[in-house]
ZAMARGU-4260 file (C-alpha; in steps of 0.2 Angstrom, whole numbers, plus 5000, padded with zeros to 4 digits):
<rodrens>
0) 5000/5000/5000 | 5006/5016/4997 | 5007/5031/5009 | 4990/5040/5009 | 4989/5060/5003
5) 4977/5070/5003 | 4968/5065/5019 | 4960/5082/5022 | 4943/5082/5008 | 4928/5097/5010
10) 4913/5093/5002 | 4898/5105/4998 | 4881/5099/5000 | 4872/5086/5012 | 4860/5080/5002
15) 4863/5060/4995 | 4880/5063/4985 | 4889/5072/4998 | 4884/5060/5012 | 4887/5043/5003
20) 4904/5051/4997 | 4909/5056/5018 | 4903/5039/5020 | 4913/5029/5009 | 4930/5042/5011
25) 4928/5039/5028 | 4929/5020/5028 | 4943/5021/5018 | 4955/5034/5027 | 4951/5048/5022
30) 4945/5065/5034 | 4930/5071/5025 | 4920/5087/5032 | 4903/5093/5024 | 4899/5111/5022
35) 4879/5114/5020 | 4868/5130/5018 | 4852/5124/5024 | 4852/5126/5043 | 4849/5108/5046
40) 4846/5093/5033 | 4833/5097/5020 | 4818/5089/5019 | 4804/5085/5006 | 4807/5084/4989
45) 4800/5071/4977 | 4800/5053/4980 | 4818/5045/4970 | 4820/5026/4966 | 4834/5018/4971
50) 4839/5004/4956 | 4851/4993/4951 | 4868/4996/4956 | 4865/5010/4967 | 4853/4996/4977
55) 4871/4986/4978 | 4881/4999/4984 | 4868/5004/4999 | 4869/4985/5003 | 4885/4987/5002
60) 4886/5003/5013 | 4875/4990/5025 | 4860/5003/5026 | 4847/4992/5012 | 4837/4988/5026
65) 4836/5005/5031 | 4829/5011/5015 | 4819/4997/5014 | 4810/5003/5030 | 4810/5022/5024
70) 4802/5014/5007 | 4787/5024/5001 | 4778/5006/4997 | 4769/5012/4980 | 4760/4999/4972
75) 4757/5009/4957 | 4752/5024/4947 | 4735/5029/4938 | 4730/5041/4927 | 4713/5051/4927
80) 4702/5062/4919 | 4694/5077/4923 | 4678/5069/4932 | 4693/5058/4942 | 4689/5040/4931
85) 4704/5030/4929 | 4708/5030/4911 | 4724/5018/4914 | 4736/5011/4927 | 4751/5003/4929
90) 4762/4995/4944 | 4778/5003/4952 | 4786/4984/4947 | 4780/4983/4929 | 4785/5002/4925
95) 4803/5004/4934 | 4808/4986/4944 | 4805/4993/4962 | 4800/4978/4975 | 4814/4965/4964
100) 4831/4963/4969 | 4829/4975/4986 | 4826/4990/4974 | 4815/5003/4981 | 4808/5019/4982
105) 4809/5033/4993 | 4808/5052/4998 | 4822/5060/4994 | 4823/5067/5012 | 4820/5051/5021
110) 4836/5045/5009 | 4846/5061/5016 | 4840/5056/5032 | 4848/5037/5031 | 4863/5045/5025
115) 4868/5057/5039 | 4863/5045/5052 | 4875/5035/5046 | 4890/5048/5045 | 4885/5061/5058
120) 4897/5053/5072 | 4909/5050/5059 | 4910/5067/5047 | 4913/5084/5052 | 4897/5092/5046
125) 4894/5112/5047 | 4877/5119/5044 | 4871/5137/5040 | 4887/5140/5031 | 4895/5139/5012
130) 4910/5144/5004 | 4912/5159/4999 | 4931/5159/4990 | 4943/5145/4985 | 4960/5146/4981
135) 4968/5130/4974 | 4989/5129/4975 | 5001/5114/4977 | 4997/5115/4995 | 4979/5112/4992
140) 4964/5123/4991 | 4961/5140/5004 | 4943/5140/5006 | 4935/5155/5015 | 4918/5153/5022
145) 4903/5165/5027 | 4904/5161/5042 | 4916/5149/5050 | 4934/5153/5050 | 4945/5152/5033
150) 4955/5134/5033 | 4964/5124/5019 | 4959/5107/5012 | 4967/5095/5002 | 4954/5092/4991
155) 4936/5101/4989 | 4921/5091/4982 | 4904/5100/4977 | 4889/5089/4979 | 4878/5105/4981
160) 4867/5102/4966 | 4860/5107/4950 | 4864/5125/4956 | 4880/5123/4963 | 4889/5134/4971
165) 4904/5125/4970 | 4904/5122/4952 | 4903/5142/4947 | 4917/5146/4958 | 4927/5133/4952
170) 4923/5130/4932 | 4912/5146/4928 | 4893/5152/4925 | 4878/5141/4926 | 4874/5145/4910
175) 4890/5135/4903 | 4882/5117/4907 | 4864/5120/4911 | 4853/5114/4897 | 4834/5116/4897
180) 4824/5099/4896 | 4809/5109/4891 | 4799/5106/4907 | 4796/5112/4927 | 4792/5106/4939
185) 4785/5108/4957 | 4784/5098/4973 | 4775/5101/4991 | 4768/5089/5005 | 4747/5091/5007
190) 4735/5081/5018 | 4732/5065/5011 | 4717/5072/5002 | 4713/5060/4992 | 4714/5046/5004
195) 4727/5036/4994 | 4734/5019/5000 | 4753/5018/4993 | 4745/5024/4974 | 4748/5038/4965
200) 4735/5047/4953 | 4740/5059/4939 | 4729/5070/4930 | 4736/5077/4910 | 4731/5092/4899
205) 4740/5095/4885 | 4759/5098/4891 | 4754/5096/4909 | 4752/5085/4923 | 4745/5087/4942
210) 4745/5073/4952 | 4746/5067/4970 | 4753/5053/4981 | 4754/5045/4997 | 4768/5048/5008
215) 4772/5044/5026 | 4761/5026/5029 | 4747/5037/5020 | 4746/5050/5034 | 4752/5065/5021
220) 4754/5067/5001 | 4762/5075/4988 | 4756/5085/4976 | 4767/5085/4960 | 4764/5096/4946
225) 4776/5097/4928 | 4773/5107/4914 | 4781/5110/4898 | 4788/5128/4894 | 4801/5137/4887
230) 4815/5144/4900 | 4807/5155/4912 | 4815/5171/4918 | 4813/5170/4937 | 4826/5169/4951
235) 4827/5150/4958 | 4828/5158/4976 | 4814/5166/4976 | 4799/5155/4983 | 4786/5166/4981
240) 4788/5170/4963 | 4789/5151/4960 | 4771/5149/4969 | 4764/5163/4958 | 4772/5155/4941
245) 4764/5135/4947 | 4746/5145/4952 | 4744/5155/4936 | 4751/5139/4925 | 4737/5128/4936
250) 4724/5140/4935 | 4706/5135/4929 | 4712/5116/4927 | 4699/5103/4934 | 4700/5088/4942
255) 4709/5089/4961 | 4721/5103/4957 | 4713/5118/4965 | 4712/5107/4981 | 4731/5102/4981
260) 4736/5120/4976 | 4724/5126/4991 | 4735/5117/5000 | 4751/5126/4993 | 4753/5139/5004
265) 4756/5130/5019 | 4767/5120/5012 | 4785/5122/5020 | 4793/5112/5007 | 4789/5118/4992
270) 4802/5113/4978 | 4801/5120/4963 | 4815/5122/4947 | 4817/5116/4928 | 4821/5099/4923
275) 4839/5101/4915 | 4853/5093/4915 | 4871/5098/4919 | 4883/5094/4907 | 4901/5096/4906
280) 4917/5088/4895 | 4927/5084/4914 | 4919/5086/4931 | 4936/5092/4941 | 4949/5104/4939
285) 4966/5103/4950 | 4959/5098/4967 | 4941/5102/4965 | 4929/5090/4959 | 4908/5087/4955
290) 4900/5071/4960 | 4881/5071/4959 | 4868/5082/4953 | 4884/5097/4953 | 4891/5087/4939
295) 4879/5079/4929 | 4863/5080/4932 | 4850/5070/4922 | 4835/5079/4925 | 4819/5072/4936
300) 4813/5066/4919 | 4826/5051/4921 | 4822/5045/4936 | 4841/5043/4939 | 4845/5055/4948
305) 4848/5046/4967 | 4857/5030/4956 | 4869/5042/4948 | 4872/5050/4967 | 4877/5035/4976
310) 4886/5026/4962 | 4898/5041/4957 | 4900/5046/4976 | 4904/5028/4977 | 4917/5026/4962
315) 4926/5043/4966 | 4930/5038/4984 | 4934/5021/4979 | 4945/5029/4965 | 4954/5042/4978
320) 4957/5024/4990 | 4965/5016/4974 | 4975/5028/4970 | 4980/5031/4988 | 4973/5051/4987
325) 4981/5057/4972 | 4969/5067/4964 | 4976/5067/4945 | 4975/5050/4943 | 4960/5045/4955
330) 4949/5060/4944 | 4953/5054/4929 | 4949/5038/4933 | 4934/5041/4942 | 4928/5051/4925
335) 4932/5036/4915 | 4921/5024/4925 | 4906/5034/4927 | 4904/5044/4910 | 4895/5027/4902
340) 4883/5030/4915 | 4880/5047/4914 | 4880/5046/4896 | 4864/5033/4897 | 4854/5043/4912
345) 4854/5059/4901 | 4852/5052/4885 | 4836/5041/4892 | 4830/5058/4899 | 4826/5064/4882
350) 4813/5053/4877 | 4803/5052/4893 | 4794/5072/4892 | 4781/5067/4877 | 4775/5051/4889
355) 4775/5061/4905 | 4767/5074/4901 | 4759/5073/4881 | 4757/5087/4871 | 4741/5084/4864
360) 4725/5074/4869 | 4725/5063/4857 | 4744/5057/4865 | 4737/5058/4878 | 4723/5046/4875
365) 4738/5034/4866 | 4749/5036/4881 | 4734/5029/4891 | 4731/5014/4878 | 4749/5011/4878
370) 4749/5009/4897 | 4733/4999/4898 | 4744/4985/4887 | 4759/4987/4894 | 4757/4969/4906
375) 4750/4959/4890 | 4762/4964/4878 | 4777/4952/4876 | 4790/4967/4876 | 4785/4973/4891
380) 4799/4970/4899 | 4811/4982/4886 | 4798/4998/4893 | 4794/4994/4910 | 4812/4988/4911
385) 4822/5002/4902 | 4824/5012/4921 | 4832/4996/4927 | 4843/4993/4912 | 4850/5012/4914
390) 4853/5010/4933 | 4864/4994/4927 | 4874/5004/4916 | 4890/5001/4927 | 4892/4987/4938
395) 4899/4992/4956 | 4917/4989/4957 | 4926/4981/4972 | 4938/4994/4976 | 4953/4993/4989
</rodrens>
């Protein structure tokens, strides 16, 4: 074994990335500390599937039946009209694999929540604070912060998202790897209005959905609504612009929607953003590097996003051990391994908008028929399989 370097790694952002990446560093060494904005860990958020190899690696990470237990136990999804008659349904197995092989799904916060209990006595974490500035020499990188004292790391890590911080200080503007996917979407927890047992229904107009689910055992829901548009001037921070954009979008639809949008403004965790992806040619320069949603986000519409979390936070930290912390190599390899998975999330991303959310009724009428057949036709499994075929893109490496 060679002498371990570059010990001392920050990372930005405590949401499913930055976690699993403390996790596995942690294990294998390394002294990882996690910067977060938020106050404390962020809840809500839409409800992620965990697939494939990422279900490996969370065995692996000995936490599978922890997410098991957090699982939202969907049984499946219908779609409905305006006078609330199923037109068409479909099982959470038959669509994407969940309940085969320990895959499941989950809220995104319930995930976060496994995560940092199974780091917090481990990882250094400091809420209520980002970085502000980062100087990168052969020492390693001077970060400032707002509000904790200037130190030095080894190595700096952004896991803070599609808006990362981290990723403009270190490789430029947004606007240099954001591209529009054509859609938004919003998110908030409601009452379970519709009294839903582990089902989801959605509702479609032309070029948009409304829908609702059960969350927590059926004692709360979500309320989920996308819509297809062109890039929307707005600032992402600013909560109640995004509340008067989902309303006037919404307004004068029938079915549940001016229930769950009465609902919206109590929610406390309203999410709303574009579906985009994040791409870029490299995902680190010198000691700085993305891992996540920071460097390559697939966009909700993939249904990736969690997979591709966990399995790059997994491949860089097993990539930094191989290469006993020298960041050259252990980047470039780590790019190397995951860029075939990437690749496939984003690429599957592009198809899904016209199914999700039709642009006409007449599709939408033949997105209905095409679920109704789904279970009887004999390539059912090449659709309902194609999210399980994507989280397997990469098999999970045994590292050092």
């Amino acid at each position: 074994m060679r002498e371990m370097t570059n010990h001392n790694v920050l990372i930005s952002g405590a949401s499913i990335a930055g976690p699993a990446l403390a996790f596995w560093l942690e294990r294998y060494g390394f002294t990882p500390t996690i910067v977060e904005k938020a106050p404390a860990l962020r809840q809500g958020g839409q409800a992620i599937d965990v697939l494939g190899t990422a279900t490996e690696i969370v065995r692996r990470m000995g936490l599978l039946e922890r997410v098991q237990a957090a699982s939202t136990g969907k049984r499946g999804t219908s779609y409905v009209d305006v006078h609330g008659t199923v037109r068409a349904s479909i099982s959470s197995e038959v669509f994407n694999g969940v309940g085969a092989n320990g895959d499941t799904e989950i809220q995104r916060g319930d995930l976060a929540q496994v995560l940092y209990d199974a780091t917090s006595d481990k990882v250094d974490y400091l809420f209520g604070d980002s970085i502000t500035a980062m100087v990168q020499d052969q020492d390693g990188v001077h970060v400032t912060f707002e509000h904790s004292p200037a130190r030095t790391f080894d190595l700096v890590i952004g896991a803070d998202g599609v808006h990362s911080h981290t990723r403009r200080l270190a490789f430029g503007p947004e606007s240099d790897f954001l591209r529009h996917m054509g859609y938004y979407i919003a998110i908030y927890t409601t009452p379970n209005l519709l009294n839903l047992d582990h089902w989801e229904y959605d509702y479609n107009t032309p070029g948009t959905i409304a829908g609702s689910y059960s969350a927590r055992h059926n004692t709360q829901a979500k309320a989920i609504f996308a819509w297809a548009s062109d890039p929307i001037d707005h600032d992402y921070r600013d909560g109640a612009a995004q509340r008067r954009i989902l309303c006037d979008t919404f307004a004068g639809q029938g079915w549940e929607v001016p229930r769950l949008l009465a609902e919206l403004p109590a929610a406390q965790d309203f999410y709303f953003d574009a579906m985009a992806q994040i791409r870029m040619r490299s995902w680190s320069t010198g000691r700085v590097a993305l891992v996540g949603d920071a460097g390559y986000c697939a966009s909700p519409l993939s249904g990736q996003g969690a997979n591709l979390s966990l399995v790059g936070a997994y491949v860089l930290a097993g990539q930094l051990a191989t290469a006993a912390g020298e960041h050259t190599a252990a980047f470039a390899g780590y790019e190397r391994e995951m860029r075939p998975m990437v690749d496939a999330c984003q690429k599957f991303a592009e198809g899904v908008g016209g199914w999700y959310a039709p642009n006409s009724r007449t599709m939408i009428r033949v997105r209905d028929l095409n679920v109704r057949l789904l279970p009887y036709l004999p390539w059912r499994g090449l659709i309902g399989g194609a999210p399980q075929k994507v989280a397997r893109t990469i098999e999970a490496a045994a590292y050092v």
